[in-house]
N, CA, C and O atoms as a GROMACS GRO file, in nm:
protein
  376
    1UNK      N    1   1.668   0.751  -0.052
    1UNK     CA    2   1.598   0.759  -0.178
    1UNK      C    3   1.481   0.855  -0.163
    1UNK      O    4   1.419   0.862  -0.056
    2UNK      N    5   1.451   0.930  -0.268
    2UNK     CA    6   1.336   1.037  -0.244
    2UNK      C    7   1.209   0.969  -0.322
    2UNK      O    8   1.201   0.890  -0.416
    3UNK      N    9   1.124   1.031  -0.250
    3UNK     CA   10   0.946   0.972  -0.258
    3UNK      C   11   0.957   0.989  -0.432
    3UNK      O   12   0.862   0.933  -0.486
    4UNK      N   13   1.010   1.025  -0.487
    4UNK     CA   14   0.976   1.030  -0.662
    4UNK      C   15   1.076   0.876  -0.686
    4UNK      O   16   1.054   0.796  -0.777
    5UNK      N   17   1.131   0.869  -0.635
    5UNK     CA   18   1.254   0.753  -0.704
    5UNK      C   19   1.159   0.621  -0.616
    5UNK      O   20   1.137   0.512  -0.667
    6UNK      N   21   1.114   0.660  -0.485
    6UNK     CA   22   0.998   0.523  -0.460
    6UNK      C   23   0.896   0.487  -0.519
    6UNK      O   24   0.854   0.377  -0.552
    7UNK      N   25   0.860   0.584  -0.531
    7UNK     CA   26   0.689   0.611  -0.657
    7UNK      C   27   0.743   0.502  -0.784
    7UNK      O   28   0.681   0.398  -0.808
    8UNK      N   29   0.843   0.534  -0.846
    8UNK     CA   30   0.867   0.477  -0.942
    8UNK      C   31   0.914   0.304  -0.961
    8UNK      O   32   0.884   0.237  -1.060
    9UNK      N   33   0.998   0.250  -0.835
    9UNK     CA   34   0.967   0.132  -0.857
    9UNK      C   35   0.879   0.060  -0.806
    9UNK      O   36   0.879  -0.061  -0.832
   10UNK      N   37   0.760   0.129  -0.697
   10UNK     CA   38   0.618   0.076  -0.658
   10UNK      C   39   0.539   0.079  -0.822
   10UNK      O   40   0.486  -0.023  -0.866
   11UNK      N   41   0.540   0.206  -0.897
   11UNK     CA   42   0.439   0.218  -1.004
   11UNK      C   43   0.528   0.069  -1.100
   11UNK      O   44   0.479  -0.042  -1.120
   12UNK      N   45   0.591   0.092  -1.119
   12UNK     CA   46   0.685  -0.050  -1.201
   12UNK      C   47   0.673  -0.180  -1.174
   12UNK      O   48   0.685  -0.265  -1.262
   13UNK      N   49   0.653  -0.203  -1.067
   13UNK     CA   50   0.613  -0.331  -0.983
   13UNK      C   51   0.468  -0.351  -0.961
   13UNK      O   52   0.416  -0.462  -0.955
   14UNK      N   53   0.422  -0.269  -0.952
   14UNK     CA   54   0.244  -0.291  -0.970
   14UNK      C   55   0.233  -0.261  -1.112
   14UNK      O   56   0.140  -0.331  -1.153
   15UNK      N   57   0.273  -0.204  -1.192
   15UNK     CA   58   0.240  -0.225  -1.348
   15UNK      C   59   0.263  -0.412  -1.386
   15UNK      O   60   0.194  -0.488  -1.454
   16UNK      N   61   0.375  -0.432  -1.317
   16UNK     CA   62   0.399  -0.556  -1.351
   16UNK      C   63   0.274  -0.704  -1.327
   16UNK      O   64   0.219  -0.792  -1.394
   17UNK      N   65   0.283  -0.654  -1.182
   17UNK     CA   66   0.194  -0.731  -1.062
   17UNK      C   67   0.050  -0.716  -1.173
   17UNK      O   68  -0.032  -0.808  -1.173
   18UNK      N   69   0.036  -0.634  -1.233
   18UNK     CA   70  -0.135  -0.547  -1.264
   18UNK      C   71  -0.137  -0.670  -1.434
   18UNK      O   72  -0.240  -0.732  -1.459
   19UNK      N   73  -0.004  -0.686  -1.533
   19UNK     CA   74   0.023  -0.762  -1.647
   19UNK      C   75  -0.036  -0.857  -1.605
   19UNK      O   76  -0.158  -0.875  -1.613
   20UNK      N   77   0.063  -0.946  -1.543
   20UNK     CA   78   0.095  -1.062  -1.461
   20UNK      C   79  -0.031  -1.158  -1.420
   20UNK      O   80  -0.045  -1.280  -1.428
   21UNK      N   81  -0.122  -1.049  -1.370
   21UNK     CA   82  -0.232  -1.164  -1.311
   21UNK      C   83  -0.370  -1.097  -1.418
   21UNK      O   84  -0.455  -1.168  -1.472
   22UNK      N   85  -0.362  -0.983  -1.426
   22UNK     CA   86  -0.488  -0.926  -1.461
   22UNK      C   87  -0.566  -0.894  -1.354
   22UNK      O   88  -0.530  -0.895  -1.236
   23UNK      N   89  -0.695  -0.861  -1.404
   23UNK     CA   90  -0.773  -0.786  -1.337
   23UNK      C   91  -0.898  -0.945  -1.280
   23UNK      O   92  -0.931  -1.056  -1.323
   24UNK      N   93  -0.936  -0.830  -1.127
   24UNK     CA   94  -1.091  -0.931  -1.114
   24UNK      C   95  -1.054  -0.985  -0.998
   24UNK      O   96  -1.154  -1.022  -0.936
   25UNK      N   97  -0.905  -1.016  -0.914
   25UNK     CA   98  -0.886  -1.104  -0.814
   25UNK      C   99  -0.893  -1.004  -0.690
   25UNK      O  100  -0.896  -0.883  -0.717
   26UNK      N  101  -0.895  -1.037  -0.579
   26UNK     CA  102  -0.889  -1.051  -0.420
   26UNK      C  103  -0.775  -0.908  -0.421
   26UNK      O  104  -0.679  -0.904  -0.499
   27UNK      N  105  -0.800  -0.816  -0.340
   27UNK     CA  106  -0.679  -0.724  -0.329
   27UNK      C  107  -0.568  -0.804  -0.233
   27UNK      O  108  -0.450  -0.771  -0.241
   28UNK      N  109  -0.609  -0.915  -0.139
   28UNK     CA  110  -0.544  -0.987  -0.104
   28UNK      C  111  -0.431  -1.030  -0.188
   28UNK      O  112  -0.314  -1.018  -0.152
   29UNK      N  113  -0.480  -1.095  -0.338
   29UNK     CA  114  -0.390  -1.149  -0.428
   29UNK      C  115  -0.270  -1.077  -0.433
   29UNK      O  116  -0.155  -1.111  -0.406
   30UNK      N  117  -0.331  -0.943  -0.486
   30UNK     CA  118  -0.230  -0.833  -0.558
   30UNK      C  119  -0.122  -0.759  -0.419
   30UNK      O  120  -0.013  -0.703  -0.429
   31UNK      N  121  -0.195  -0.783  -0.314
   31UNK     CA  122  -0.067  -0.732  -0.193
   31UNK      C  123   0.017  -0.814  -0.201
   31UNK      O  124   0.134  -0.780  -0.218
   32UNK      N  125  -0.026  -0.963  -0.190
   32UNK     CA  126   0.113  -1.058  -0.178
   32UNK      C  127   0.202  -1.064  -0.297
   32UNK      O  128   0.322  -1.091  -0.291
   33UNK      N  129   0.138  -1.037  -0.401
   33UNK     CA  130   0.233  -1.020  -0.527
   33UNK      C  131   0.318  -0.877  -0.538
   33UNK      O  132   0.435  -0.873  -0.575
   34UNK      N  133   0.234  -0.752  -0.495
   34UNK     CA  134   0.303  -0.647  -0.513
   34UNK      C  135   0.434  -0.662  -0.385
   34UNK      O  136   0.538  -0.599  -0.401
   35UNK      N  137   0.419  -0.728  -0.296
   35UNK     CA  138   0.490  -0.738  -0.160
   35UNK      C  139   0.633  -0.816  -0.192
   35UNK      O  140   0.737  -0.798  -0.128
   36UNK      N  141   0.618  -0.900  -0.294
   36UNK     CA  142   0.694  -1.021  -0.330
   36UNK      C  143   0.785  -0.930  -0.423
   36UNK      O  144   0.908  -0.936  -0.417
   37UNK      N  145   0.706  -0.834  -0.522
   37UNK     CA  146   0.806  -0.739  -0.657
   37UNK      C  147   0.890  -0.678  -0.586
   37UNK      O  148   1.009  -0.680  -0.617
   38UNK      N  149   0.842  -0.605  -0.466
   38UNK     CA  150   0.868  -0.432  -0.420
   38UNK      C  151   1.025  -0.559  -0.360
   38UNK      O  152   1.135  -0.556  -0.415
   39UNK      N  153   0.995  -0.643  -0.259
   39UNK     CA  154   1.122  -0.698  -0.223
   39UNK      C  155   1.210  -0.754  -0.306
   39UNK      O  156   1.321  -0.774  -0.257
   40UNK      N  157   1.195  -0.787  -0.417
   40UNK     CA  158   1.255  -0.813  -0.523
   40UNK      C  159   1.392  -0.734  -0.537
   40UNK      O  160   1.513  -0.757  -0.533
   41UNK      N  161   1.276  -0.595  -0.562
   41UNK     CA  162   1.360  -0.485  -0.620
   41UNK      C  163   1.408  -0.420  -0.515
   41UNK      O  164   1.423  -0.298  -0.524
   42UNK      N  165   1.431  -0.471  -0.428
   42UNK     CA  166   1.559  -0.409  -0.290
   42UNK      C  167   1.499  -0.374  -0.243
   42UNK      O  168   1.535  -0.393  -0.127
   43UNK      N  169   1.351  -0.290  -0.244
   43UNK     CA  170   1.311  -0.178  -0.139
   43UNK      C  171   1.285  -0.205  -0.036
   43UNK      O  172   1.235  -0.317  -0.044
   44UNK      N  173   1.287  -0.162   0.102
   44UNK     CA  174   1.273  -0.225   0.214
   44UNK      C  175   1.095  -0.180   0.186
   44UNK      O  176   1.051  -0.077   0.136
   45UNK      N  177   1.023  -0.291   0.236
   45UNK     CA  178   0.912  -0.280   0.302
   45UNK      C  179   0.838  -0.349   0.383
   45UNK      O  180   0.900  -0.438   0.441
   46UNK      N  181   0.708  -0.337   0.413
   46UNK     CA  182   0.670  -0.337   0.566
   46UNK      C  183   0.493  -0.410   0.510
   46UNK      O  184   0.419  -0.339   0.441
   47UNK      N  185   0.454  -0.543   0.550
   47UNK     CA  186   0.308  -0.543   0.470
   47UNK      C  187   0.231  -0.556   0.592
   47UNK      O  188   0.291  -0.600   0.690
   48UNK      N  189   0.091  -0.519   0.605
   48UNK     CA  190   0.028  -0.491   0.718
   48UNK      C  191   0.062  -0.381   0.851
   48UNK      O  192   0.015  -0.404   0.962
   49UNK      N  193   0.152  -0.260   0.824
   49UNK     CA  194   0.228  -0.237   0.897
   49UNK      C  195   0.116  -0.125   1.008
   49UNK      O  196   0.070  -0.022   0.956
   50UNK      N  197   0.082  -0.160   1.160
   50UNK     CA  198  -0.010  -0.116   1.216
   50UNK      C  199   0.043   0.077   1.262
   50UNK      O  200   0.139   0.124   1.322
   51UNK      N  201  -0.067   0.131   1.201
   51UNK     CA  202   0.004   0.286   1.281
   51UNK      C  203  -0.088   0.323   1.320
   51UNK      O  204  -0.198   0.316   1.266
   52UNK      N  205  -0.051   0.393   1.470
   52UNK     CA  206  -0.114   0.435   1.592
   52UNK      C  207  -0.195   0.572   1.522
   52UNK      O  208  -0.161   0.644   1.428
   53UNK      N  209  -0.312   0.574   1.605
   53UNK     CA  210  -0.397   0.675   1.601
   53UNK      C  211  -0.360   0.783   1.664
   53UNK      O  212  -0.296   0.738   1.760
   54UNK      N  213  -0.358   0.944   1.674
   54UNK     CA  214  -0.346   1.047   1.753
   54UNK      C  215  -0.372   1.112   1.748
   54UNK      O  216  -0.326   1.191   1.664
   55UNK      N  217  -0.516   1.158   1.871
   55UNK     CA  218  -0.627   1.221   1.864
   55UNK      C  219  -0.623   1.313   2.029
   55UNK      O  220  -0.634   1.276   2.146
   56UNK      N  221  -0.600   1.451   1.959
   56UNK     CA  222  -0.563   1.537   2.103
   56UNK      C  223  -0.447   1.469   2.120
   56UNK      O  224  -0.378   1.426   2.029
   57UNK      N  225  -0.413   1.455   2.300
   57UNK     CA  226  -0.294   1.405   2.343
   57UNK      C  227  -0.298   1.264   2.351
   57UNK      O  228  -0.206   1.216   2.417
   58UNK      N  229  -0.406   1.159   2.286
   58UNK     CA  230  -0.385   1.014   2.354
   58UNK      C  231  -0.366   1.003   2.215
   58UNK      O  232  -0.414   1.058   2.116
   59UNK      N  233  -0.233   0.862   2.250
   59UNK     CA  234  -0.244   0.804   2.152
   59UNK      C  235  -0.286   0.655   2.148
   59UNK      O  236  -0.286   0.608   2.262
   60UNK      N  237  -0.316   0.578   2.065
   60UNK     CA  238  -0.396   0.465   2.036
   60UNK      C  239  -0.353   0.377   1.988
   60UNK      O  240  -0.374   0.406   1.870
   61UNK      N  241  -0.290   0.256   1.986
   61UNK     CA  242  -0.248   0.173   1.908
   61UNK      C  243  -0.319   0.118   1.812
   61UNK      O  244  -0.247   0.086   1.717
   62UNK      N  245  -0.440   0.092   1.795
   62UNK     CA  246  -0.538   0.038   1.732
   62UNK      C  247  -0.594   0.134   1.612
   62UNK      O  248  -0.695   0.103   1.549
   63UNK      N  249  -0.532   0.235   1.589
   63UNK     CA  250  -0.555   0.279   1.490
   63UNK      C  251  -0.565   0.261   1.295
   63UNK      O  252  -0.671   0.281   1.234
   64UNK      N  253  -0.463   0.231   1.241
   64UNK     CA  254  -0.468   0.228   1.139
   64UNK      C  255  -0.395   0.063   1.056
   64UNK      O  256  -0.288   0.030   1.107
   65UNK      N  257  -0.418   0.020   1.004
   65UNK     CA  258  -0.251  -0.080   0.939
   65UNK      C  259  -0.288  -0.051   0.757
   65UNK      O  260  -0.394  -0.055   0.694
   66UNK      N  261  -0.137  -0.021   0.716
   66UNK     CA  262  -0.159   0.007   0.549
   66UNK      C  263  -0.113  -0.116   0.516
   66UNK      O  264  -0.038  -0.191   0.578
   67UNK      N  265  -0.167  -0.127   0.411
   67UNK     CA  266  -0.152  -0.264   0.341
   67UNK      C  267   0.016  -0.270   0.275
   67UNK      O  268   0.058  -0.378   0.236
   68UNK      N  269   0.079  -0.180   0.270
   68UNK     CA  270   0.253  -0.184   0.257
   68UNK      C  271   0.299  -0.069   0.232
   68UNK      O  272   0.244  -0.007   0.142
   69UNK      N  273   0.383  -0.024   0.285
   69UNK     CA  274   0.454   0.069   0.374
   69UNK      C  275   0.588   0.047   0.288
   69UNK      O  276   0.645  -0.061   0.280
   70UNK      N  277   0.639   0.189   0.211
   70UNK     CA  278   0.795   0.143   0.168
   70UNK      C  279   0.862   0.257   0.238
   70UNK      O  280   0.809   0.362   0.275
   71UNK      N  281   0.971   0.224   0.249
   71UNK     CA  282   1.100   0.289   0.296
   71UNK      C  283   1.075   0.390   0.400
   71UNK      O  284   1.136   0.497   0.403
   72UNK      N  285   0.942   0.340   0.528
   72UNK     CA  286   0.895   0.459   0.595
   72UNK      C  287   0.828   0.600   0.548
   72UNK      O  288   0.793   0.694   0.620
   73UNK      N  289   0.819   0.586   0.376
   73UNK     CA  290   0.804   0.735   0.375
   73UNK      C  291   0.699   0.681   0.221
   73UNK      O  292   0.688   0.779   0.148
   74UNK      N  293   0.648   0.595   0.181
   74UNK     CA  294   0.560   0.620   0.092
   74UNK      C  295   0.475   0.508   0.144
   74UNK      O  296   0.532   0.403   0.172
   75UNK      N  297   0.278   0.523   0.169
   75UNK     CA  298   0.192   0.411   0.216
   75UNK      C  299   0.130   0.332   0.075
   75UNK      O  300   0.087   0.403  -0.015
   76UNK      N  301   0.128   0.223   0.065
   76UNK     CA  302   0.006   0.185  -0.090
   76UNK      C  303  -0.066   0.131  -0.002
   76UNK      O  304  -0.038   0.090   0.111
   77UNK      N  305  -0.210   0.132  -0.092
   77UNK     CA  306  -0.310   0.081  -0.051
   77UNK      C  307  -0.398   0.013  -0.137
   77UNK      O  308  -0.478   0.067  -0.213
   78UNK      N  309  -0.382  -0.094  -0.124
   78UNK     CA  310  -0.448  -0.176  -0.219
   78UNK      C  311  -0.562  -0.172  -0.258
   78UNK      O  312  -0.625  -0.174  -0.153
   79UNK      N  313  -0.662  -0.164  -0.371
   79UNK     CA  314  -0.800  -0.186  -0.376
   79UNK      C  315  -0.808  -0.255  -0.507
   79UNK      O  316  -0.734  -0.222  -0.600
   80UNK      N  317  -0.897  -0.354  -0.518
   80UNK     CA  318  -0.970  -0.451  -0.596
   80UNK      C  319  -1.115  -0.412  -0.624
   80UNK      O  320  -1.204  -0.473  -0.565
   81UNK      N  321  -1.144  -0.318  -0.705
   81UNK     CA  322  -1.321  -0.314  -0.660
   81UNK      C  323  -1.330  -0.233  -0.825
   81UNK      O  324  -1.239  -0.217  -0.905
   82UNK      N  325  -1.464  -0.195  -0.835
   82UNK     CA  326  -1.551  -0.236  -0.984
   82UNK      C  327  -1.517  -0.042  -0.990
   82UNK      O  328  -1.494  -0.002  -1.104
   83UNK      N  329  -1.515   0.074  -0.868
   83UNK     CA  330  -1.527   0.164  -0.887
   83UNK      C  331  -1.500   0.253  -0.751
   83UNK      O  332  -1.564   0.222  -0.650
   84UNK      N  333  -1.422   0.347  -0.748
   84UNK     CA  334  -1.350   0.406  -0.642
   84UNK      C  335  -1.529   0.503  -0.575
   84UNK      O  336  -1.604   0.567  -0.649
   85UNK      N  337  -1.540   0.489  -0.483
   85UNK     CA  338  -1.620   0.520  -0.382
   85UNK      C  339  -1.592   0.691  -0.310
   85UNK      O  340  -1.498   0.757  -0.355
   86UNK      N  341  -1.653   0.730  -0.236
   86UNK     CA  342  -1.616   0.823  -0.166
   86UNK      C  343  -1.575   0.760  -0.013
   86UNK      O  344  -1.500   0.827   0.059
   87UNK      N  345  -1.606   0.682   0.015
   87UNK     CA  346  -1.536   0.545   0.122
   87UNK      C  347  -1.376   0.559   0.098
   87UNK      O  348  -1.308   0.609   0.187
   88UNK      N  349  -1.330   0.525   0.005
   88UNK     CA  350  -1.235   0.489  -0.011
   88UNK      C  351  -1.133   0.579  -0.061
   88UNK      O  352  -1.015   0.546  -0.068
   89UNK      N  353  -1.199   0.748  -0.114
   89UNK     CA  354  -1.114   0.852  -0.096
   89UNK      C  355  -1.104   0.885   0.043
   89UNK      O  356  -0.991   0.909   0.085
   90UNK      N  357  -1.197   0.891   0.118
   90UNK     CA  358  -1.195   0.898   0.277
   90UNK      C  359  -1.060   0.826   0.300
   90UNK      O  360  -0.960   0.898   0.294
   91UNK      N  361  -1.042   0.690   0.328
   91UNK     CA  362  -0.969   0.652   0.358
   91UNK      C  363  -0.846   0.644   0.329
   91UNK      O  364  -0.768   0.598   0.413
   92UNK      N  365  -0.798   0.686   0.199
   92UNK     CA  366  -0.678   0.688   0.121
   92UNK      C  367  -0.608   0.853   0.181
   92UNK      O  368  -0.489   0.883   0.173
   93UNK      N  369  -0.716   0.939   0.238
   93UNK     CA  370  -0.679   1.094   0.254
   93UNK      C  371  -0.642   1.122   0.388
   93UNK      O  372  -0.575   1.216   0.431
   94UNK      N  373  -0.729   0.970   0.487
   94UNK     CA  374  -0.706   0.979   0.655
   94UNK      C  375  -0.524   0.904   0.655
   94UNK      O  376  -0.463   0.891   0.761
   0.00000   0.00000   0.00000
């Protein structure tokens, strides 16, 4: 499946997940719910899935974990908050 045909049932399933509960809760909430749709709808995915750091030649295990991981090839990242930060473009871009 290509990253446009994943995009689309992650955006469909978090539109849903986003109805469903509304706004204001725990990004906690909305992973386990978006985690629960995305498997629903067949897609394989991965929640907490840890990826290694690699900096020069070492690599690091302790590097990164995205909050759900589909089909190896698209990351989401959950956020719950009042207003997107420069924190959190940082981190959405690393």
């Amino acid at each position: 499946m290509t990253e446009n045909g994943i995009s689309k049932i992650i955006f469909d399933c978090a539109l849903k997940v986003h109805k469903g509960l509304g706004p204001g809760l725990l990004g906690s909430a909305y992973e386990e719910r978006l985690y629960h749709e995305l498997r629903n709808s067949n897609l394989p995915v991965q929640k907490q899935k840890s990826l290694p750091l690699l900096y020069e030649e070492v690599h690091l295990e302790v590097g990164y974990r995205v909050d759900i991981q589909a089909e190896d090839k698209v990351i989401i990242e959950i956020k719950s908050i009042e207003a997107l930060n420069d924190v959190h473009l940082a981190q959405v871009l690393t």
